[in-house]
C-alpha positions as CSV (number, residue, x, y, z in Angstrom):
1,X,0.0,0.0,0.0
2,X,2.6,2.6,0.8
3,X,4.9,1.4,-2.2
4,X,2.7,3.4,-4.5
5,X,3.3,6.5,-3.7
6,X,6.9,6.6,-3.4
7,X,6.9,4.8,-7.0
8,X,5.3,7.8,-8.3
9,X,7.5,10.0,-6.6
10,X,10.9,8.6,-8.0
11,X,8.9,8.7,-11.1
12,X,8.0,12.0,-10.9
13,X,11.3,13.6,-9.6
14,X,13.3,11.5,-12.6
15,X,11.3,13.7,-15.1
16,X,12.0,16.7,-13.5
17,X,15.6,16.3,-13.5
18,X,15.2,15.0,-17.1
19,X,13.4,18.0,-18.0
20,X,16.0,20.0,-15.7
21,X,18.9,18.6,-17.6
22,X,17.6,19.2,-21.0
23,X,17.1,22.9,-20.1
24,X,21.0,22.6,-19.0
25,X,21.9,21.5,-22.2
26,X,20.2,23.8,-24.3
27,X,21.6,27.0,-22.4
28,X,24.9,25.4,-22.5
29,X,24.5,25.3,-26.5
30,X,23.3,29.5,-26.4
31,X,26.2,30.0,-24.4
32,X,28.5,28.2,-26.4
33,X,27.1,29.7,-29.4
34,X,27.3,33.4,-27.9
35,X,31.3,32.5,-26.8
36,X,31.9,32.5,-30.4
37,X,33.9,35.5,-32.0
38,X,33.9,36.9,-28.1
39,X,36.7,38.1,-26.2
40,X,36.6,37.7,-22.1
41,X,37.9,38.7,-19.3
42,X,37.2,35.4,-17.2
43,X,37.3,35.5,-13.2
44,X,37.6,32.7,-11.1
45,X,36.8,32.6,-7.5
46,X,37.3,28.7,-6.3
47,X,40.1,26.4,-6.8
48,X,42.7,28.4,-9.2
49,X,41.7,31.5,-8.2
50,X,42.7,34.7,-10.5
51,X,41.6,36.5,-13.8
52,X,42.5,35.5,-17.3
53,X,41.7,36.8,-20.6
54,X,39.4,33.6,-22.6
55,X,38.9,33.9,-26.7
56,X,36.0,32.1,-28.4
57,X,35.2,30.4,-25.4
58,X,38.8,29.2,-24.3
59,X,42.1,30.5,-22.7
60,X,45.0,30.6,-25.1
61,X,47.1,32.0,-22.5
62,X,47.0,29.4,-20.0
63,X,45.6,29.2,-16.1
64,X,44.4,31.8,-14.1
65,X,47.1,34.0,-12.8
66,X,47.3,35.1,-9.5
67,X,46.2,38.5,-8.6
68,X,47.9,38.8,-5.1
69,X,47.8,41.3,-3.3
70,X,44.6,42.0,-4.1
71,X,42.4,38.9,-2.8
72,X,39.3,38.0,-5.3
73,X,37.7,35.9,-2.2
74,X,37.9,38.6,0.5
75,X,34.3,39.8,-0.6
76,X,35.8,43.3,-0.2
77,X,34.5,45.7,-3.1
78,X,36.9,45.4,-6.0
79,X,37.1,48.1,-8.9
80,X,38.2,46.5,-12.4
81,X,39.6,48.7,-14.7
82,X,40.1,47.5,-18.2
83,X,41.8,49.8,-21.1
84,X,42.1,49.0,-24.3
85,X,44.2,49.8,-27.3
86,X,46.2,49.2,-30.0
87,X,46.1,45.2,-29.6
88,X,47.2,45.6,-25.4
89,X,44.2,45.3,-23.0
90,X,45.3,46.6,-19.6
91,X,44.1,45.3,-16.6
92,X,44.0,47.1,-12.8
93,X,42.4,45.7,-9.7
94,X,41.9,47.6,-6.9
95,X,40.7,46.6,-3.3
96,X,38.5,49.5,-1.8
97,X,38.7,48.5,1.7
98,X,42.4,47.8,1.5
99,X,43.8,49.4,-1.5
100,X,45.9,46.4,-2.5
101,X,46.4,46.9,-6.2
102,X,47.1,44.4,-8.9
103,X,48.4,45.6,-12.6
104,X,48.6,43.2,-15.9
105,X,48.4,43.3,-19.7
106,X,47.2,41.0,-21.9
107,X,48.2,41.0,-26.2
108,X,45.1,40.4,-27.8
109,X,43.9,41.7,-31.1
110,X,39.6,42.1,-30.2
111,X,39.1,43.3,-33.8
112,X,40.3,40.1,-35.1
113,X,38.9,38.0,-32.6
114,X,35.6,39.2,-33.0
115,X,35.8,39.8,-36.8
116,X,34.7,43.0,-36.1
117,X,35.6,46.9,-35.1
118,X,32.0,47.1,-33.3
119,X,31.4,44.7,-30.5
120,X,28.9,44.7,-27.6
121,X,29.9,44.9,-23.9
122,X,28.2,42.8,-21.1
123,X,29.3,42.1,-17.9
124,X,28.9,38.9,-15.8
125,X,29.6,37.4,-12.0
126,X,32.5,35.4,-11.4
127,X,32.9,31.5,-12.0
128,X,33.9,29.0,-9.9
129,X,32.6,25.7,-7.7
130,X,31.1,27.4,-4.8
131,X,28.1,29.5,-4.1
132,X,28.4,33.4,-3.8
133,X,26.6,36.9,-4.2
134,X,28.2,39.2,-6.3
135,X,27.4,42.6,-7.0
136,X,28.1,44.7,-10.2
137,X,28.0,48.4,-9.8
138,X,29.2,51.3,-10.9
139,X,30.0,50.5,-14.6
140,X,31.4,52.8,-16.6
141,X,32.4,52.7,-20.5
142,X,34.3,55.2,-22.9
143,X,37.1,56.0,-25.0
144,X,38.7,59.0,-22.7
145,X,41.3,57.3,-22.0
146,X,42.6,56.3,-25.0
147,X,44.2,59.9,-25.2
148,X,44.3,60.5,-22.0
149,X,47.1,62.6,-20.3
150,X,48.9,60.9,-16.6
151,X,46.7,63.7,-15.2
152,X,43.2,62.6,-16.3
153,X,44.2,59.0,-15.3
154,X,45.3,59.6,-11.8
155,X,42.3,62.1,-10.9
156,X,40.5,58.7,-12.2
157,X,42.2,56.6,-9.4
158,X,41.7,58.8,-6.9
159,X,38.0,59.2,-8.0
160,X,38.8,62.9,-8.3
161,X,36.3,65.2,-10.5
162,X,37.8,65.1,-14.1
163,X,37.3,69.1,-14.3
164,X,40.5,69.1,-11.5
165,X,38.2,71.0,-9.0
166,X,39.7,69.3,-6.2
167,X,42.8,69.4,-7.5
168,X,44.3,72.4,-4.9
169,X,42.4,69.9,-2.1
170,X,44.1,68.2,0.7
171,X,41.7,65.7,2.3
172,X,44.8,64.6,4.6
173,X,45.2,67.7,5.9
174,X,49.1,67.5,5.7
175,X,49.7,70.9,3.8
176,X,50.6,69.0,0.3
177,X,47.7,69.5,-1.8
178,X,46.5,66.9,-4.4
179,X,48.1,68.0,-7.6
180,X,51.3,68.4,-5.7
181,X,51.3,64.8,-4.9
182,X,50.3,63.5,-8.4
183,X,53.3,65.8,-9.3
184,X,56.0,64.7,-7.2
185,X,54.9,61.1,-6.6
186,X,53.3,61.3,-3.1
187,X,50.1,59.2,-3.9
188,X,50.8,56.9,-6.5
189,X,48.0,54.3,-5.4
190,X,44.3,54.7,-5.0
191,X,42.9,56.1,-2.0
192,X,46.9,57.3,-0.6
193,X,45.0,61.1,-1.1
194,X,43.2,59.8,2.6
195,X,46.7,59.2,4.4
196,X,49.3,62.4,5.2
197,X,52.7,61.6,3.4
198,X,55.1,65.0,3.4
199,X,58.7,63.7,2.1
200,X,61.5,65.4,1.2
201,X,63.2,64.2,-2.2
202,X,66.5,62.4,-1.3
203,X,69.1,62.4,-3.5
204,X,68.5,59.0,-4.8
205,X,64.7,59.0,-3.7
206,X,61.6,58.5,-6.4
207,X,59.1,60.8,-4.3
208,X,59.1,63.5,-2.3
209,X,59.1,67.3,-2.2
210,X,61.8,69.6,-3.9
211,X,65.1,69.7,-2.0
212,X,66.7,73.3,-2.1
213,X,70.2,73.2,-0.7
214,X,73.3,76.1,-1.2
215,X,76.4,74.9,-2.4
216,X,80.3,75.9,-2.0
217,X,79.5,79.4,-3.6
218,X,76.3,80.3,-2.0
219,X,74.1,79.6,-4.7
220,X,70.7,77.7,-4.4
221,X,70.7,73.9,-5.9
222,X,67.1,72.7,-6.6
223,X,66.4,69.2,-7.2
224,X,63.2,67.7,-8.0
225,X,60.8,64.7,-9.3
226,X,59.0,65.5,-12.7
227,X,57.4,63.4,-14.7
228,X,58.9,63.4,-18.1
229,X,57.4,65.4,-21.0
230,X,57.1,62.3,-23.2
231,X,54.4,60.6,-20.7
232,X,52.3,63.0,-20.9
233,X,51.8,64.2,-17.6
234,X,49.1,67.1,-18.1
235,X,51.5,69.1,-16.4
236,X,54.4,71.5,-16.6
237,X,57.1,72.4,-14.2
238,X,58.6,75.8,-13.7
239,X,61.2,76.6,-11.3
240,X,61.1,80.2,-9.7
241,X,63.7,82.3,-8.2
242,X,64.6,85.2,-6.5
243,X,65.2,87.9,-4.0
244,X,61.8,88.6,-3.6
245,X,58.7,85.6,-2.5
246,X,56.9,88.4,-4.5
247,X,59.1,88.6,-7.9
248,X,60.1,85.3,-8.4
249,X,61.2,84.8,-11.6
250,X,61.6,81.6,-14.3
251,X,64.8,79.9,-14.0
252,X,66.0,78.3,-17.7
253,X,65.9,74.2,-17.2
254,X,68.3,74.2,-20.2
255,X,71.8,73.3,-17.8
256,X,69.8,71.4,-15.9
257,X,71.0,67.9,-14.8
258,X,68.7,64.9,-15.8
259,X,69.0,61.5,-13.9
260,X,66.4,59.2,-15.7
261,X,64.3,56.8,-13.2
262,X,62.8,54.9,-15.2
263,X,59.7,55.5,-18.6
264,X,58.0,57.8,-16.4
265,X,60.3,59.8,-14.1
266,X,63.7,61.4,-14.0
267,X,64.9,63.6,-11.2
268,X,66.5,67.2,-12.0
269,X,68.8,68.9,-10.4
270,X,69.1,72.4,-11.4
271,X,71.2,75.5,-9.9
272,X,70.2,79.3,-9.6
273,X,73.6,81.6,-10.6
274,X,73.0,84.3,-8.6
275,X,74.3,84.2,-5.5
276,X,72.7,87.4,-3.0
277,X,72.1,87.6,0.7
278,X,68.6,86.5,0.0
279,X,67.2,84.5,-2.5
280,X,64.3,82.1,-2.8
281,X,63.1,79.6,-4.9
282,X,60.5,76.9,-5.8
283,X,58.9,74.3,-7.7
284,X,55.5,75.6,-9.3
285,X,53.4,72.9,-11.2
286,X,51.0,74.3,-13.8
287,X,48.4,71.9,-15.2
288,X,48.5,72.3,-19.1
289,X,44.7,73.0,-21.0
């Protein structure tokens, strides 16, 4: 009398995981057929975790590399920033509770991938073997960048208004306002704006404020970070001198001593002729139009 029921029971669940794994394999089949002529960049969040980029459905590249510091499992917000051009897709991950960052490029040609100079954009949760929420916000698409001086980029990081109306701000509170410390290399990371950092350039260093010394005949020596004219900065530096805070006048950068860093800085070292009782200089930063 009770076998009945069950019967109908096993019954009835076997066709509604028959029915449940037909449904599977049609959606895998869309899928598979959507992967095609596609570009990805795949994230993985159980086992091997890490990002990699995935063309046509597949990973040409290899396994999912490893994204450390930044940790894909924390459940911490992440920011992804993707750039792309001319065949290099540029990759930044960025922790916004911690401000780990992660930085990698991939070589992939999209146009030929996709057989195609228009393509559409979508944007899904990561894979893996385990369970999870996942959130996408705050997307953001456009081609800004792809002519974009150091300037615009790094207002980007530090989620500063494009227009550079913050850009005389100092949310620290240390004295050093923000375009000073895009300038001379004070806040290279996102979110380092929050934190007070007030450094003087050493003579080796790779941040830090202008060091103004005299030498053996009186004269002042100015040495400072700049970011060099062929990156783009956004920005130009003058160095002032005089007798006066009032009159300062342009010092030529011609004799100046260059000591390249590395693509994107050099320090210089530059000193004033005149040697008087009192003189004064500094470093002023002018951000170019």
């Amino acid at each position: 009398m009770s076998g009945g029921p069950v019967i109908s029971t096993i019954n009835t669940m076997a066709d509604v995981w028959e029915a449940y794994r037909h449904e599977l394999e049609e959606v895998e089949e869309r899928v598979k057929q959507n992967l095609d002529s596609s570009v990805a960049l795949a994230v993985n969040i159980f086992g091997q975790v890490g990002i990699q980029v995935a063309t046509n459905g597949v990973m040409p590249f290899g396994n999912y590399l490893d994204v450390s510091p930044v940790n894909l499992t924390s459940g911490n917000p992440i920011r992804f920033e993707v750039r792309y051009a001319s065949n290099s897709m540029d990759v930044t991950l960025i922790d916004l509770s911690t401000f780990d960052r992660f930085q990698t490029n991939f070589a992939v040609n999209v146009p030929d991938v996709v057989a195609s100079t228009n393509a559409l954009v979508g944007i899904t949760g990561a894979t893996g073997g385990i369970a999870s929420f996942q959130t996408v916000s705050d997307f953001g698409f456009g081609s800004s960048f792809l002519n974009a001086s150091a300037l615009t980029e790094w207002r980007d990081l530090q989620d500063l208004p494009a227009d550079g109306s913050e850009d005389t701000a100092n949310p620290s509170g240390d004295g050093v306002v923000n375009l000073l410390k895009f300038a001379f290399n004070l806040a290279p990371n996102a979110g380092d704006l929050r934190y007070s950092r007030v450094t003087i350039l050493e003579p080796f260093g790779t941040e830090g404020m202008p060091r103004v010394e005299l030498d053996s005949e009186g004269r002042l020596v100015i040495a400072f970070l700049r970011r060099k004219p062929s990156s783009d900065p956004g920005v130009e530096y003058v160095v002032e001198t005089g007798d006066d805070l009032l009159n300062l006048q342009p010092l030529s950068l011609a004799g100046a001593e260059l000591d390249s860093i590395d693509d994107t800085w050099e320090r210089v070292t530059v000193t004033d002729p005149d040697a008087t009782p009192s003189r004064f200089g500094r470093v002023r930063v002018i951000v170019l139009p």
